[in-house]
C-alpha positions as CSV (number, residue, x, y, z in Angstrom):
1,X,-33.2,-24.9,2.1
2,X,-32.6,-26.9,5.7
3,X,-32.1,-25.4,8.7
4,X,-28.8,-26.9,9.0
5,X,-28.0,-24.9,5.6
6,X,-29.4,-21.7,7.4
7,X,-27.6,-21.7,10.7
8,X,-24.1,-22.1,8.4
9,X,-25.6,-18.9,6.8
10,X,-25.8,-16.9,9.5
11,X,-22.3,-18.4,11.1
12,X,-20.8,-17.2,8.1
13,X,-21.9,-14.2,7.7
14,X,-23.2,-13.1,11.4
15,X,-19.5,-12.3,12.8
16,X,-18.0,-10.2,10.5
17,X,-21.1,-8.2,10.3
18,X,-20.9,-7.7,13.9
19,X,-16.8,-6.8,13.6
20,X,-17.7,-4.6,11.1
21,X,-20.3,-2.7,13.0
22,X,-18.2,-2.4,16.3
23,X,-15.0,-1.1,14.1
24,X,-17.4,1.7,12.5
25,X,-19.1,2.5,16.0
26,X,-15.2,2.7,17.1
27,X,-14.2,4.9,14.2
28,X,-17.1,7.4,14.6
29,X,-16.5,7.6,18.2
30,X,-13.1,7.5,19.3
31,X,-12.2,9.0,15.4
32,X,-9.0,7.9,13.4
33,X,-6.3,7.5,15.4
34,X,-7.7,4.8,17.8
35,X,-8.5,2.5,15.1
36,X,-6.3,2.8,12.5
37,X,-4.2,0.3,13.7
38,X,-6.9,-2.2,13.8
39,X,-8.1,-1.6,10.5
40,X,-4.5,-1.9,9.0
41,X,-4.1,-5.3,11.3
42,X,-7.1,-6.7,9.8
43,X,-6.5,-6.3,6.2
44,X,-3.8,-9.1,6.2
45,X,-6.0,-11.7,7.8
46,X,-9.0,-10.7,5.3
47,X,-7.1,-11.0,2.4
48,X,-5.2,-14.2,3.7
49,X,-9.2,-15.5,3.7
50,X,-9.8,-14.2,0.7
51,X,-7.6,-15.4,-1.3
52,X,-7.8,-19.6,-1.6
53,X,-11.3,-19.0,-1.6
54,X,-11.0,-16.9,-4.3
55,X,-8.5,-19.1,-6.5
56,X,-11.3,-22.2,-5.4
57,X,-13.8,-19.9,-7.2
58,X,-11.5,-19.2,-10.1
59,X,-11.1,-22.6,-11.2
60,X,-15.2,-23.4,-11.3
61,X,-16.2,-19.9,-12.8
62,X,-13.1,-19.8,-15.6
63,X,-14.1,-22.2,-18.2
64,X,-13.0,-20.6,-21.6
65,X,-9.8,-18.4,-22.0
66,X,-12.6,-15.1,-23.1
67,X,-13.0,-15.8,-19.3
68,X,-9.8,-15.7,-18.1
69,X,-9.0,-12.3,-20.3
70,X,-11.8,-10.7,-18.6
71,X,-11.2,-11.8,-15.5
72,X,-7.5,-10.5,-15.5
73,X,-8.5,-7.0,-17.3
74,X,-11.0,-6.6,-14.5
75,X,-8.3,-7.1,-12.1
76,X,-6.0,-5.0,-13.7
77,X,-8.4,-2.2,-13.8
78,X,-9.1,-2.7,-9.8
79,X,-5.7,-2.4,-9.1
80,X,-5.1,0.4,-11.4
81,X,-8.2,2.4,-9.9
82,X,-7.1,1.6,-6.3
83,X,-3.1,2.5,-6.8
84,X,-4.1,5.7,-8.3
85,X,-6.3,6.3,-5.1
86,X,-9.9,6.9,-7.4
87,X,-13.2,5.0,-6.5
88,X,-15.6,3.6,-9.1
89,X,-17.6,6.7,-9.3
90,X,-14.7,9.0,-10.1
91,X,-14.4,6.7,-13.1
92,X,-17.2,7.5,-14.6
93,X,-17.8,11.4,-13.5
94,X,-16.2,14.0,-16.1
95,X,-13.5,15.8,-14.7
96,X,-13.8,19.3,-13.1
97,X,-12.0,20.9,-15.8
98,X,-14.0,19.7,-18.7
99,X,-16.4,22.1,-20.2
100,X,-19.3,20.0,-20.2
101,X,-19.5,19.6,-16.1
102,X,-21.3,22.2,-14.2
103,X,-20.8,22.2,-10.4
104,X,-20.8,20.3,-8.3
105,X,-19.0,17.9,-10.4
């Protein structure tokens, strides 16, 4: 790997690491209400990144339509988990109610 291919590494990379890290020093300082509005400013622009990298990655990666399907059932099960306001981990963990969980479930 060249330098040249190095230094783009770290350009890439090294400024929204450092974002990140003031916005969490913010949040755990100053609490909610101060930065709230920057987080929910920022999510546009990331997912206005995002996104024609994403379709520029689509094209290359989805070769065969078993591809696709998966590709749109994973999506549909992100969104799904997100809209219904779950994380990955309460996927997979039993429900409290269920008799085979002990607490802390």
């Amino acid at each position: 790997m060249g330098s040249l291919q190095i230094a783009a590494g770290v350009c890439f990379i090294l400024p929204p690491a450092l974002i990140v890290t003031v916005l969490a020093w913010a949040y755990v300082t100053y609490g909610t209400t101060a930065v709230e509005g920057l987080l929910y400013g920022i999510v546009p622009v990331v997912i206005a990144i995002i996104t024609p990298a994403l379709f520029g990655l689509l094209r290359s990666v989805i070769k065969t339509m078993w591809l696709g399907a998966l590709a749109i059932a994973a999506l549909a099960a992100a969104v799904r988990l997100l809209t219904l306001g779950g994380s990955p981990s309460s996927a997979t963990r039993p429900a409290a109610s269920s008799p085979s969980c002990s607490p802390p479930c």
